[in-house]
Backbone of each chain as ProteinMPNN parsed JSONL, in Angstrom:
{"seq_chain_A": "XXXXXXXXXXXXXXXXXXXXXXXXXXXXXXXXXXXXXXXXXXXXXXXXXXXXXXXXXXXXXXXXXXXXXXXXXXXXXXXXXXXXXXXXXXXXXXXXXXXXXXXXXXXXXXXXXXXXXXXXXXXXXXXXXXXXXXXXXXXXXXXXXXXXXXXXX", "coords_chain_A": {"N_chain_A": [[0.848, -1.184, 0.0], [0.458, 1.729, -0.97], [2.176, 5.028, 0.745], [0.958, 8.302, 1.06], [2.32, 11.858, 1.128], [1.053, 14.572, 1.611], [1.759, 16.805, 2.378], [0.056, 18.171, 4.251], [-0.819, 16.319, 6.774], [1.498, 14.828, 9.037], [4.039, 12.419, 9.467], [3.501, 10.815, 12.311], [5.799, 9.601, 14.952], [7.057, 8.609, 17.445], [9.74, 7.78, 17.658], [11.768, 7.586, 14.995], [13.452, 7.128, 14.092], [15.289, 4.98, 15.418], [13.033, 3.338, 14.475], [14.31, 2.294, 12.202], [15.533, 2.157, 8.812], [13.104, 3.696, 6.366], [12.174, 1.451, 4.063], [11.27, 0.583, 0.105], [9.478, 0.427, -2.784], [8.395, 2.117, -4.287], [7.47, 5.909, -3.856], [5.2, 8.736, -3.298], [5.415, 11.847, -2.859], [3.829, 15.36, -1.846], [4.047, 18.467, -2.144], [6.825, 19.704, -0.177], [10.231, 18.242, 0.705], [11.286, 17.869, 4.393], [14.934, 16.584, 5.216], [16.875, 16.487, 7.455], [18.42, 19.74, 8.297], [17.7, 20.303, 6.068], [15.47, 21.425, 3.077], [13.857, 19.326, 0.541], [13.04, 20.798, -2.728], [9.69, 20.304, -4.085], [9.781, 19.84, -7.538], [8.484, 21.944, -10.35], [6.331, 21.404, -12.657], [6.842, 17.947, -15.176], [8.358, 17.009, -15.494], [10.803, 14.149, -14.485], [13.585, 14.778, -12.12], [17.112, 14.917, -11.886], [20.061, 13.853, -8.903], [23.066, 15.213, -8.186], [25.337, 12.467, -8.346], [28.209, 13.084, -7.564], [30.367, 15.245, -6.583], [32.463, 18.251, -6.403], [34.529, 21.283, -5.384], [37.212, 22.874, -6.057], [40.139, 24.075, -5.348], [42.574, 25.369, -7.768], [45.068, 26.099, -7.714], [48.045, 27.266, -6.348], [48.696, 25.631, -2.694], [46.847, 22.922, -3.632], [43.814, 22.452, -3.005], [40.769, 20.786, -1.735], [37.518, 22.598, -1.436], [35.318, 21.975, -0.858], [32.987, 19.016, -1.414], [31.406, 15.841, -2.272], [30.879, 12.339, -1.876], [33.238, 12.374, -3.175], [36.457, 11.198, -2.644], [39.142, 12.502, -3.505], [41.135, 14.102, -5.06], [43.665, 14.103, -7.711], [46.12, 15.916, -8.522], [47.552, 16.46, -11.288], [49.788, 17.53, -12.877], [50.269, 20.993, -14.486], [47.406, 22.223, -14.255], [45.524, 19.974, -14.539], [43.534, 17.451, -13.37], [42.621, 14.907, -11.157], [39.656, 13.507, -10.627], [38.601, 11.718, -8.146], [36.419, 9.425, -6.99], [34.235, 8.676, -4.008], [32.638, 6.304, -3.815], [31.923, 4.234, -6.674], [30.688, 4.778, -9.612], [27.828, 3.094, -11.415], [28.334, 2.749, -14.104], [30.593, 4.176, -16.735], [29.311, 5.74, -17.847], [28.217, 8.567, -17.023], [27.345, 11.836, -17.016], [28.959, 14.693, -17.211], [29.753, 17.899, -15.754], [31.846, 20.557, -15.795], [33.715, 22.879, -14.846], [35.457, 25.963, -14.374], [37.378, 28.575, -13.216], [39.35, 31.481, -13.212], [39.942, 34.168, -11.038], [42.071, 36.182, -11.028], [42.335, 36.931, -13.408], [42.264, 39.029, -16.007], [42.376, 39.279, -18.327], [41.039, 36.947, -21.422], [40.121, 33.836, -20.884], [39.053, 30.872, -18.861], [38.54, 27.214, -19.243], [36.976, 24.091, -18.364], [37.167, 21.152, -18.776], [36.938, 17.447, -19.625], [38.797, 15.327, -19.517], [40.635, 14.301, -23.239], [42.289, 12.498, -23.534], [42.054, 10.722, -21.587], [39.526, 8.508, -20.49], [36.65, 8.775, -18.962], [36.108, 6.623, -16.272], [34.686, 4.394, -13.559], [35.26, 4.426, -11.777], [36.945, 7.171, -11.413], [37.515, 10.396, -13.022], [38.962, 12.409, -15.187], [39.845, 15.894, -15.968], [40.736, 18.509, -17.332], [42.671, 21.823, -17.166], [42.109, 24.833, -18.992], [43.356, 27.993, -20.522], [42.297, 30.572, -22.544], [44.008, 32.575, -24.528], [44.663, 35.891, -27.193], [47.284, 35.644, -27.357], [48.329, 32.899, -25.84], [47.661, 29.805, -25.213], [46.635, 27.434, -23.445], [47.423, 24.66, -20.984], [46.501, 25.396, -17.321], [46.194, 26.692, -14.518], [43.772, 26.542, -12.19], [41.718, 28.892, -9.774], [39.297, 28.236, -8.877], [37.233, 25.504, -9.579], [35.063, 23.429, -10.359], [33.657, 20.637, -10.579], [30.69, 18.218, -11.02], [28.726, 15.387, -11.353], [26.343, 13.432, -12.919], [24.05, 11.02, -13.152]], "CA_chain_A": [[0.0, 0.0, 0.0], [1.581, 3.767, -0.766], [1.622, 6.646, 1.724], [0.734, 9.869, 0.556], [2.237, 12.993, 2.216], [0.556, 15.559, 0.568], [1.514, 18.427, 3.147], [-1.248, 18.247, 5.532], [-0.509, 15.107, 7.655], [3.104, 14.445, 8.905], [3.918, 10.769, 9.868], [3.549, 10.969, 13.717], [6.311, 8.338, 15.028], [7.635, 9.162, 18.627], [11.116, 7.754, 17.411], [11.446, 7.526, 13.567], [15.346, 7.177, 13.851], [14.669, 3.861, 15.588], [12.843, 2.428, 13.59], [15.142, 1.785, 11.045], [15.484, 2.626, 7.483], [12.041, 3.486, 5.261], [12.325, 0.987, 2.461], [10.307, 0.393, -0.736], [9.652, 0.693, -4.122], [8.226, 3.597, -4.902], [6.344, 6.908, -3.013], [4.692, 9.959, -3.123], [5.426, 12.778, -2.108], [3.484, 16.198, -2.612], [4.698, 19.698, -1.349], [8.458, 19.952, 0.389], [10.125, 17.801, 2.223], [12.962, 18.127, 4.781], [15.812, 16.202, 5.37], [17.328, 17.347, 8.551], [17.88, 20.902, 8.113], [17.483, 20.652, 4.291], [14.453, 21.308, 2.434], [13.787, 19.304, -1.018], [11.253, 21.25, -3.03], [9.411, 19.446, -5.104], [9.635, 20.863, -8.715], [7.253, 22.417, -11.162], [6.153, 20.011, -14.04], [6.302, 16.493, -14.283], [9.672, 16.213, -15.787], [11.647, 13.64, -13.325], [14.588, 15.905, -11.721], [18.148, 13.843, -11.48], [20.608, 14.984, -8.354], [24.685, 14.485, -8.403], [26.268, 11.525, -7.518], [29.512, 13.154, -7.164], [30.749, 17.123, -6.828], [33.876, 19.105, -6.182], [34.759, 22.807, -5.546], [38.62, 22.837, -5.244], [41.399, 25.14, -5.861], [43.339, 24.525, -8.659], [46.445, 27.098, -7.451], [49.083, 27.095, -4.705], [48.126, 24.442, -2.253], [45.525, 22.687, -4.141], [43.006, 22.014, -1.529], [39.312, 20.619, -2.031], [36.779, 23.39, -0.618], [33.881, 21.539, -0.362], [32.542, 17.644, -2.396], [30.264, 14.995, -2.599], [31.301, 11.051, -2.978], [34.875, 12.554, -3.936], [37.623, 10.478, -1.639], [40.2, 13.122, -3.29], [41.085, 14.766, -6.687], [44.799, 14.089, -7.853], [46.834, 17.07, -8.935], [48.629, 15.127, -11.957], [50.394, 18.963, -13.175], [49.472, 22.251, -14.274], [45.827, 22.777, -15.231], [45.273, 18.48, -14.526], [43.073, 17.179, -12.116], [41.652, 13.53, -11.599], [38.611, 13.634, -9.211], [38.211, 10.212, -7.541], [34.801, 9.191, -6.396], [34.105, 7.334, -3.165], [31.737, 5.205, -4.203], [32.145, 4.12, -7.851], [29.976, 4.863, -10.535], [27.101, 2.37, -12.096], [29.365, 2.433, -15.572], [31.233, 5.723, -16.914], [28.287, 6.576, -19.007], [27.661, 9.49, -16.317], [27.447, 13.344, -17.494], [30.138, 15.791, -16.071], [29.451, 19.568, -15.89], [32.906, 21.261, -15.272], [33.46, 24.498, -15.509], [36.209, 26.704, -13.919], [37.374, 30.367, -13.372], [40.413, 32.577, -12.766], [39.256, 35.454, -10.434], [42.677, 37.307, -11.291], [43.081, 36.814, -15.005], [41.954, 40.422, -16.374], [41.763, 38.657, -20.004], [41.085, 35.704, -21.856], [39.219, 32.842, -19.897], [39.467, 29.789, -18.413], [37.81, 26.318, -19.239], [37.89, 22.743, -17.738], [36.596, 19.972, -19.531], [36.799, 16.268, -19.546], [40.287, 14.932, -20.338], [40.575, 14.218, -24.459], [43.363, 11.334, -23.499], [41.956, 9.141, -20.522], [38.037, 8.573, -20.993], [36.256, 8.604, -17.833], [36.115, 5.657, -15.656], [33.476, 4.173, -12.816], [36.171, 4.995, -10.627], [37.432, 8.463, -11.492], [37.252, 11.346, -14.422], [39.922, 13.029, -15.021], [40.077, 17.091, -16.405], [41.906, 19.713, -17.912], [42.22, 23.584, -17.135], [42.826, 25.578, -20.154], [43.444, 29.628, -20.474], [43.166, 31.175, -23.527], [44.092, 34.526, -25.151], [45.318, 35.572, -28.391], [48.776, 35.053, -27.428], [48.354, 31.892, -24.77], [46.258, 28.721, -25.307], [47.276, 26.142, -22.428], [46.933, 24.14, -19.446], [46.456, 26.46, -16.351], [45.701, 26.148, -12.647], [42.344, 27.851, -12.296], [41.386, 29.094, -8.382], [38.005, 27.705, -8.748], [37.426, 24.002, -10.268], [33.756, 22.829, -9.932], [32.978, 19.306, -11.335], [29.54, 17.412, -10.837], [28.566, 14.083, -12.198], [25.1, 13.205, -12.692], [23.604, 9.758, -13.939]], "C_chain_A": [[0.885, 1.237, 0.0], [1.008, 4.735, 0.304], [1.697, 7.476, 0.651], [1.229, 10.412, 1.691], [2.056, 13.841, 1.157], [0.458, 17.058, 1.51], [0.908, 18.983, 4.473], [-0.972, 17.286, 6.598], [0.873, 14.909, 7.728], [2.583, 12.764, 9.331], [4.526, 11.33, 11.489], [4.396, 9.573, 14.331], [7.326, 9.033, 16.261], [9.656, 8.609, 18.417], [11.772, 7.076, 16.366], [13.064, 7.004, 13.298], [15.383, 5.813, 14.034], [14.075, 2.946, 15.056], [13.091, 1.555, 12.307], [14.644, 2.667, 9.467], [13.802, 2.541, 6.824], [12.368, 2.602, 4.182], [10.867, 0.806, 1.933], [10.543, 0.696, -1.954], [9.722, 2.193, -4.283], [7.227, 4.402, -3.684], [6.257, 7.767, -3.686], [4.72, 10.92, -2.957], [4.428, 14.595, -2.184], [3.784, 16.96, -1.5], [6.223, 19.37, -1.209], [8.837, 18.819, 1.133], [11.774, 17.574, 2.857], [13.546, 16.778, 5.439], [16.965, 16.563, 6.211], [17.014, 18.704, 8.56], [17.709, 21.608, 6.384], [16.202, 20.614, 3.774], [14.352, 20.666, 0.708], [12.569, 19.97, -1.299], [10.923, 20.513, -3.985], [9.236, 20.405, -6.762], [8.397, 20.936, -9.34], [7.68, 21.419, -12.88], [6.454, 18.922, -13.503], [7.715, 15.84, -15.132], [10.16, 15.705, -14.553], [13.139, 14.52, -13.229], [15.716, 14.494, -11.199], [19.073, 14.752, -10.429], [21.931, 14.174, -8.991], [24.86, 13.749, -7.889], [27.403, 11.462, -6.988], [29.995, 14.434, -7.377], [31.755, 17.406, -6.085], [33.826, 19.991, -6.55], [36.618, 22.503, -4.829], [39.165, 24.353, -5.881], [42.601, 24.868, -6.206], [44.757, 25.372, -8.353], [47.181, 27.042, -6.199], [49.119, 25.638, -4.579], [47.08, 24.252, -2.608], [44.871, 22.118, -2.952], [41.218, 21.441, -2.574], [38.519, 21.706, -0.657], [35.762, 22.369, 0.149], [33.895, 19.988, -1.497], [31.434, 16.445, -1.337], [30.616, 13.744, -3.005], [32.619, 11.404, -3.935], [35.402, 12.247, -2.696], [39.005, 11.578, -2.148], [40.125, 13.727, -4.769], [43.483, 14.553, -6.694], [45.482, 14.764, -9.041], [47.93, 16.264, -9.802], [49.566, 16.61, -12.844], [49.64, 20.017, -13.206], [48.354, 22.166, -15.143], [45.202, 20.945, -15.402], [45.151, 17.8, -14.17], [42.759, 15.796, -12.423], [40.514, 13.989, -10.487], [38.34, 11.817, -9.37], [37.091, 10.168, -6.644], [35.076, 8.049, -4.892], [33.473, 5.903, -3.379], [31.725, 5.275, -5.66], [30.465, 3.955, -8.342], [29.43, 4.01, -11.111], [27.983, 1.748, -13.272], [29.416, 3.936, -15.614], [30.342, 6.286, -18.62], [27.47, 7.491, -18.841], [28.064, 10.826, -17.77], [28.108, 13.679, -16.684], [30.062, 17.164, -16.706], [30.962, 20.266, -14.785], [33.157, 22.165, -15.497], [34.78, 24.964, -14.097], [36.52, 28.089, -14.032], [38.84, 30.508, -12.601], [40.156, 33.803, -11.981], [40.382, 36.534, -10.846], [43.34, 37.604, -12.661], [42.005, 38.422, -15.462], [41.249, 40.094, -17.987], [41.878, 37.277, -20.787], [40.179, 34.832, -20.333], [39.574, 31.598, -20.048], [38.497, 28.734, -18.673], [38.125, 25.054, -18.653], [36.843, 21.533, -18.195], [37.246, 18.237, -19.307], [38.217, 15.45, -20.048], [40.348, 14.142, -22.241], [41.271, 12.198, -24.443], [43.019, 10.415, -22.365], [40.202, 9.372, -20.3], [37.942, 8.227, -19.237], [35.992, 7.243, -17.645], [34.983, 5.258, -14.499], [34.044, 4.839, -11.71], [36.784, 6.501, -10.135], [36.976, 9.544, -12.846], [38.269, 12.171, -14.104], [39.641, 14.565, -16.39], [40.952, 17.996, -16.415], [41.298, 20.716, -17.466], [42.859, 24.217, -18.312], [42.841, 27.327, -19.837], [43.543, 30.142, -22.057], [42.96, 32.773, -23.939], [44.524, 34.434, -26.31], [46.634, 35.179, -28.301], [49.316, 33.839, -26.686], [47.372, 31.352, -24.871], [47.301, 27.767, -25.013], [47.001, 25.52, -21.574], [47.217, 25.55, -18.716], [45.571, 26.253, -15.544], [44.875, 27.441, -12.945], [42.164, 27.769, -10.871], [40.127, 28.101, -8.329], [37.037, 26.814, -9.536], [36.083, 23.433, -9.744], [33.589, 21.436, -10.867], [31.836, 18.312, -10.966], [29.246, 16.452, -11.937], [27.101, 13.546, -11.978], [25.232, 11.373, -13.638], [23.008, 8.861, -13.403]], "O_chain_A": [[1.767, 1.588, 0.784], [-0.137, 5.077, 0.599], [2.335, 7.378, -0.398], [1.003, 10.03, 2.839], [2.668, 13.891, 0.09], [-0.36, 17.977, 1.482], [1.184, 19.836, 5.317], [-0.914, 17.933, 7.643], [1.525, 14.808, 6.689], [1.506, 12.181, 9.451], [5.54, 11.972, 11.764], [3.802, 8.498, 14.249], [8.21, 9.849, 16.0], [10.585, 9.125, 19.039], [12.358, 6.028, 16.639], [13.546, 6.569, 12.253], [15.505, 5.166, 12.994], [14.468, 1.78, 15.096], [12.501, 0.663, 11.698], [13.744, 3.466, 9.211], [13.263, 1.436, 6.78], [12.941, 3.163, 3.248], [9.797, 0.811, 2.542], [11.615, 1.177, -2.321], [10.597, 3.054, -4.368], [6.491, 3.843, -2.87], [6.983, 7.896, -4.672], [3.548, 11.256, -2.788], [4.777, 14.936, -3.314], [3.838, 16.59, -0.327], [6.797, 18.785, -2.128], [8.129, 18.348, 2.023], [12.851, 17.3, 2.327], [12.832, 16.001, 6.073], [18.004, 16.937, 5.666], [15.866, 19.114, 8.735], [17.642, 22.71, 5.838], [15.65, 19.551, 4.055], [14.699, 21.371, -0.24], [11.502, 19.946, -0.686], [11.762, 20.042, -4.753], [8.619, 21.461, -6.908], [7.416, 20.248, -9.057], [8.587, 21.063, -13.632], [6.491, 18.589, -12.318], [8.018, 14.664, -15.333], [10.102, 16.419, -13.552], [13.714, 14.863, -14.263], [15.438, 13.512, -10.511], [19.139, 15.969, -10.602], [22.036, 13.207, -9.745], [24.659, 13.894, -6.684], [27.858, 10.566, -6.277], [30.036, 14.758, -8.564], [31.937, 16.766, -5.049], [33.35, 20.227, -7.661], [37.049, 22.134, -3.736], [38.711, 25.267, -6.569], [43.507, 24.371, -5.537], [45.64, 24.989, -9.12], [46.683, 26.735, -5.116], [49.343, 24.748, -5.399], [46.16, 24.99, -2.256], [45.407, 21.419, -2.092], [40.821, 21.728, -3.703], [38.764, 21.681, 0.549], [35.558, 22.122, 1.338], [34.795, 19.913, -2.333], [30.99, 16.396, -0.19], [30.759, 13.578, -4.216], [32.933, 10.918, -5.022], [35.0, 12.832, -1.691], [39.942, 11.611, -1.35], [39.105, 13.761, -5.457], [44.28, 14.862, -5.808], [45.467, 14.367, -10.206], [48.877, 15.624, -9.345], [50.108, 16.054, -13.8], [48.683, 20.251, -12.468], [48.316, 22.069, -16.37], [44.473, 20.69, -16.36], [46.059, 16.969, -14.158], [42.621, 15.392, -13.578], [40.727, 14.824, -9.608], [38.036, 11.053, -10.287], [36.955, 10.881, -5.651], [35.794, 7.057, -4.774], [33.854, 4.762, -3.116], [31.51, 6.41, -6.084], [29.495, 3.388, -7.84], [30.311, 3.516, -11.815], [28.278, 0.558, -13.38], [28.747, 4.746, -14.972], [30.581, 6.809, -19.708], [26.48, 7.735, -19.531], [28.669, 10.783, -18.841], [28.097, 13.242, -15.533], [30.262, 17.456, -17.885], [31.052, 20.389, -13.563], [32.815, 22.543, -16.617], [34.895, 24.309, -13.061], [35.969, 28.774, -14.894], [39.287, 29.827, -11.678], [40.232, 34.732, -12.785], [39.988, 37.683, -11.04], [44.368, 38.207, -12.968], [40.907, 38.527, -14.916], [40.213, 40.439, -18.554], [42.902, 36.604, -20.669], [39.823, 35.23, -19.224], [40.213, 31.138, -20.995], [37.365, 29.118, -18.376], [39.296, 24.773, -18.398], [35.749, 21.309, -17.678], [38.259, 18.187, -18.609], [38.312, 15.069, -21.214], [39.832, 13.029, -22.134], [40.901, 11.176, -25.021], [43.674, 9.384, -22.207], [39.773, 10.469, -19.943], [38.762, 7.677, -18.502], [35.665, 6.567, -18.621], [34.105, 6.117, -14.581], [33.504, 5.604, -10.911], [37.02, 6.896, -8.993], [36.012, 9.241, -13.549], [38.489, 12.614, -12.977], [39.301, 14.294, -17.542], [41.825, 18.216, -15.575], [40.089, 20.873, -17.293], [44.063, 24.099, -18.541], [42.262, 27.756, -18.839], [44.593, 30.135, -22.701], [42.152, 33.68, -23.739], [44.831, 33.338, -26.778], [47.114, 34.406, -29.128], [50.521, 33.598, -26.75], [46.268, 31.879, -24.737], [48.277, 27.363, -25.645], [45.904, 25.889, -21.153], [47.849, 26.506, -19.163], [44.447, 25.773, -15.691], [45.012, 28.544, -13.475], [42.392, 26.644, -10.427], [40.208, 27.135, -7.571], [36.089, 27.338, -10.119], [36.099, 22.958, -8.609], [33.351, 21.615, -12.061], [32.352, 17.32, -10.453], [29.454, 16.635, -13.137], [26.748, 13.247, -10.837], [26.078, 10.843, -14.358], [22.667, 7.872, -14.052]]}, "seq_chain_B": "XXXXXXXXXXXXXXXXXXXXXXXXXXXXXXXXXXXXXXXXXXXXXXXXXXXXXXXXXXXXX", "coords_chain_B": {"N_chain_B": [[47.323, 16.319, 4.858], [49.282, 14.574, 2.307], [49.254, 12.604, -0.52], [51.872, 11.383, -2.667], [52.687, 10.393, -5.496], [55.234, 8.805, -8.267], [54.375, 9.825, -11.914], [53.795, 8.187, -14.963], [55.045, 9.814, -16.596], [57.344, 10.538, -15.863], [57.164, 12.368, -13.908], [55.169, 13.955, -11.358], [52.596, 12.863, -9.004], [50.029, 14.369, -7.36], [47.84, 13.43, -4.726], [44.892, 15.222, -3.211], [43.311, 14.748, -0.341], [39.778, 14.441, 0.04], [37.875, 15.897, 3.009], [35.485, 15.116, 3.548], [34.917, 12.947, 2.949], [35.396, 10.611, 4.757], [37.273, 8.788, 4.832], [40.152, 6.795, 5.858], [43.397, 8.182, 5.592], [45.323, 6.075, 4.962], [43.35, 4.492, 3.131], [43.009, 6.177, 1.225], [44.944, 6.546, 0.264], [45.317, 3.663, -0.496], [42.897, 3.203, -2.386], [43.04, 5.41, -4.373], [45.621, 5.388, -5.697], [47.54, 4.411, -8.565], [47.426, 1.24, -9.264], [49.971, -0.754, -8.3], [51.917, 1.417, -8.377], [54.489, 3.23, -6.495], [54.202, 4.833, -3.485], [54.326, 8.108, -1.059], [52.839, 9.351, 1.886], [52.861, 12.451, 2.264], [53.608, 15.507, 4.281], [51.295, 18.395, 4.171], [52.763, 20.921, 3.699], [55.357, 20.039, 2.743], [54.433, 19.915, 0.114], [55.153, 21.918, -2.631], [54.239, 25.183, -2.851], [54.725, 27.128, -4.892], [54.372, 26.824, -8.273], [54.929, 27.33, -10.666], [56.94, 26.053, -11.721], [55.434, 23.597, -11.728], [55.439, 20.983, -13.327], [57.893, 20.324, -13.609], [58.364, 18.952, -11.49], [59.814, 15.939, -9.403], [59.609, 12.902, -8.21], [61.261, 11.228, -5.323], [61.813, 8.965, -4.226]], "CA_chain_B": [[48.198, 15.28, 4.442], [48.961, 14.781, 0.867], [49.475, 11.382, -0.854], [52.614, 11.31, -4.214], [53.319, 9.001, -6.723], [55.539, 8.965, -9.528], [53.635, 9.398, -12.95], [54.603, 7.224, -16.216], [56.119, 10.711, -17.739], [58.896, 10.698, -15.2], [56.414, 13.705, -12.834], [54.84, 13.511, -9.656], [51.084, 13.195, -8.945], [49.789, 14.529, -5.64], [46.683, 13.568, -4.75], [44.911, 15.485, -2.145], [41.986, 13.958, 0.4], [38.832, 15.057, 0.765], [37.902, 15.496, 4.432], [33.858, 14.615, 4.195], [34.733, 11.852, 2.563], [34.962, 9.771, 5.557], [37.973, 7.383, 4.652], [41.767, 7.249, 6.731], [44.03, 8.995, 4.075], [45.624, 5.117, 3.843], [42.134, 4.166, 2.568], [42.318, 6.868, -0.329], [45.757, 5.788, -0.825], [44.663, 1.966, -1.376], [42.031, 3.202, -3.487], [42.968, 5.978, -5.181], [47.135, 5.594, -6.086], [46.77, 3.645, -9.397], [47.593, 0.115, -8.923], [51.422, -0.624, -8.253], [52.676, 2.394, -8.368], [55.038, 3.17, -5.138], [53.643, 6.454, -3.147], [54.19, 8.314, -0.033], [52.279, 9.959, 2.829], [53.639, 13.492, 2.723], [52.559, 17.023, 5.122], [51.157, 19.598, 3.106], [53.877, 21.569, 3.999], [56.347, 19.148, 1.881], [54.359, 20.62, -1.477], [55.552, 23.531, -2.979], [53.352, 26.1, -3.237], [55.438, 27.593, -6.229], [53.784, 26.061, -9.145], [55.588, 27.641, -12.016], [57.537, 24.539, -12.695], [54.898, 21.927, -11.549], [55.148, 19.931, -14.176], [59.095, 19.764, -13.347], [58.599, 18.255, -10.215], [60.012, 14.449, -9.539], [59.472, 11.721, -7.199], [62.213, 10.532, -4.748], [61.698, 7.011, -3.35]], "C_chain_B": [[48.176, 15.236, 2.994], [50.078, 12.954, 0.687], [50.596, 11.57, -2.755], [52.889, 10.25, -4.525], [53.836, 9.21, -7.455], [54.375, 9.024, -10.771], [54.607, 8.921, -14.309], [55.382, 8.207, -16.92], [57.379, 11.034, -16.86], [58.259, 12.207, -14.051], [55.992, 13.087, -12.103], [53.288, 13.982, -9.799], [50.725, 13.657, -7.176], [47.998, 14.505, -5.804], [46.309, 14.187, -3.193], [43.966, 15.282, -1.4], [40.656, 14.818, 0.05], [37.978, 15.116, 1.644], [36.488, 15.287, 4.574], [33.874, 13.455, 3.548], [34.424, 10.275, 3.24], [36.331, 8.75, 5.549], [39.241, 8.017, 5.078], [42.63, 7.647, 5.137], [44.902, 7.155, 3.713], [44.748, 4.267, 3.036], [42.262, 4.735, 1.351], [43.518, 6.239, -0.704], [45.768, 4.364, -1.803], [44.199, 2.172, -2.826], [42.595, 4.214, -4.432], [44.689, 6.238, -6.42], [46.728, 4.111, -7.218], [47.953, 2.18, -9.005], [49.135, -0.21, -9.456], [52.247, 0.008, -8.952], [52.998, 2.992, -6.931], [54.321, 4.662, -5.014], [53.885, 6.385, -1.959], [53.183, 9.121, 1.0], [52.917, 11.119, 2.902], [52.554, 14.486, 3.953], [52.523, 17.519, 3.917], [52.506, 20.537, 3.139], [55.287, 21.134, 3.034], [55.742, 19.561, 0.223], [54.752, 21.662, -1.838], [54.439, 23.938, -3.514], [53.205, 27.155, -4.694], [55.046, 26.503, -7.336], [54.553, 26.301, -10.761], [56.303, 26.86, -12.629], [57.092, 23.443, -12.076], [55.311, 21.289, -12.463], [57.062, 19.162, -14.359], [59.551, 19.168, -12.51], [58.783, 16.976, -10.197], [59.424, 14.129, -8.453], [60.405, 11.26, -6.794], [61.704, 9.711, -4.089], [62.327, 7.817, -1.959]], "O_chain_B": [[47.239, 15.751, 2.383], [50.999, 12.433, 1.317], [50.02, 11.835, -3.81], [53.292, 9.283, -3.878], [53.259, 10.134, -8.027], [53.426, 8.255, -10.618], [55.773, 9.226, -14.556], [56.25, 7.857, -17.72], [58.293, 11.759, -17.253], [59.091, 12.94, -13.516], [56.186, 11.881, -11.948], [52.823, 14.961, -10.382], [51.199, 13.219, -6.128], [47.214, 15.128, -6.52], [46.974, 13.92, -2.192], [43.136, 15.99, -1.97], [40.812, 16.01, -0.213], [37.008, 14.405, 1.38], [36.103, 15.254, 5.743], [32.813, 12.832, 3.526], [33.784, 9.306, 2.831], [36.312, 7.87, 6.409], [39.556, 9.193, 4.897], [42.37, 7.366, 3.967], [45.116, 6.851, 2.539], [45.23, 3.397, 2.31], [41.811, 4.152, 0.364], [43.54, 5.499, -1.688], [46.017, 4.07, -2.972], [44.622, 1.743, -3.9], [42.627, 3.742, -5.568], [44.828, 6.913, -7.44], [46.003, 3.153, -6.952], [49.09, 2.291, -8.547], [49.52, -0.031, -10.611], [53.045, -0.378, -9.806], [52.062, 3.261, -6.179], [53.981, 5.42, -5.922], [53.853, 5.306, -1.369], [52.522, 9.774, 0.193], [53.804, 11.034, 3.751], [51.394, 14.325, 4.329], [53.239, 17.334, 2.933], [53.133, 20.578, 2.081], [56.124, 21.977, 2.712], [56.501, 19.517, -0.745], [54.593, 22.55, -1.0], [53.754, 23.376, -4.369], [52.255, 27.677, -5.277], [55.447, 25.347, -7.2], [54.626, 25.51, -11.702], [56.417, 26.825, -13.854], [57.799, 22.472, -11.807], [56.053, 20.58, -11.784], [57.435, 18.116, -14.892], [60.716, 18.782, -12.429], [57.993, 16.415, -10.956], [58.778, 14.917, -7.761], [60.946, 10.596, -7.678], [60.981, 10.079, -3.163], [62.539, 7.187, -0.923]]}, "name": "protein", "num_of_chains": 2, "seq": "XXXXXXXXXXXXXXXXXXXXXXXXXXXXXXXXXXXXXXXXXXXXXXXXXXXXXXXXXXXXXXXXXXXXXXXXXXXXXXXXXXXXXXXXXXXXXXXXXXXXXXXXXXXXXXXXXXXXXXXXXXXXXXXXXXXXXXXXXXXXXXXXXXXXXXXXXXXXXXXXXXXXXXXXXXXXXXXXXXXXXXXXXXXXXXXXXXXXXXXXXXXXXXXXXXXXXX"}
């Protein structure tokens, strides 16, 4: 039998933690619903909405550091402008999408891109990307401050 | 902490953790240093921050 929460009725359960995991096929949901202190909203239309399985905000300069991620165990600094991002938990098959994108905050001209490596095809395990810079007089690798990569699928 | 390995062009890979990940940094090394290739446990402090000749950097055993 399916629950409905349609907003109006919560599920009244004096210790919900306790009781172990919700499983099942499939539910319901209508309106918002939170997740500690997170709210999912439910979207508009009836297209199905996919989230990431795997995200990184690092910094591709100095000490490369990871800011913030998601199911990333690390990212490996293989030179300049040439990241791997390694997933914790491996990927279904490497027939995910990757939305990478990067920025220079002190480059004045020309711009920065970071795309999907040309020479080592993504893996279940990892994906590896380039930082480029170009201008009219410079088209190269280059450490970008701010290295976002998400993997959906 | 930061984890190096030689790479096949005669350079150095540094990989560096990421701390919500949950796993002891010799966990990422297991997993993430590609399969027998020697690597160490460095401090951050042991990377150079000077990047201008990354790509000239080696690996000492």
């Amino acid at each position: 039998m399916a629950i409905v929460l349609d907003g109006t009725n919560g599920i009244d359960t004096p210790d919900l933690a306790s009781a172990g995991p919700i499983t099942g096929t499939t539910g319901t949901f209508s309106g918002n619903v939170t997740l500690g202190s997170s709210v999912l909203a439910t979207p508009s239309g009836s297209a199905p909405s996919y989230t990431a399985r795997a995200w990184v905000n690092f910094n591709g300069t100095g000490t490369v550091a990871i800011r913030a991620s998601g199911n990333v165990s690390s990212i490996t600094d293989n030179g300049v402008g040439d990241y791997t991002v390694n997933f914790t938990t491996a990927m279904p098959d490497a027939n995910y999408s990757v939305c990478a994108t990067s920025s220079d905050i002190t480059s004045a001209a020309g711009a920065t891109s970071l795309f999907v490596s040309d020479s080592n095809a993504p893996t279940t395990g990892a994906v590896r990307v380039i930082s480029t810079y170009s201008t009219n007089a410079n088209n190269g690798f280059r450490d970008s401050i701010i290295c976002s990569v998400s993997v959906f699928r | 902490m930061r984890i190096i390995y030689p790479t096949d062009d005669g350079g150095v890979a540094v990989i560096v953790p990421a701390a919500e990940c949950g796993l002891s940094i010799e966990a990422i090394a297991a997993k993430d240093v590609p399969a027998g290739k020697p690597f160490k446990i460095v401090d951050v402090s042991d990377i150079p921050t000077d990047r201008t000749f990354r790509n000239a950097w080696e690996y000492t055993a």
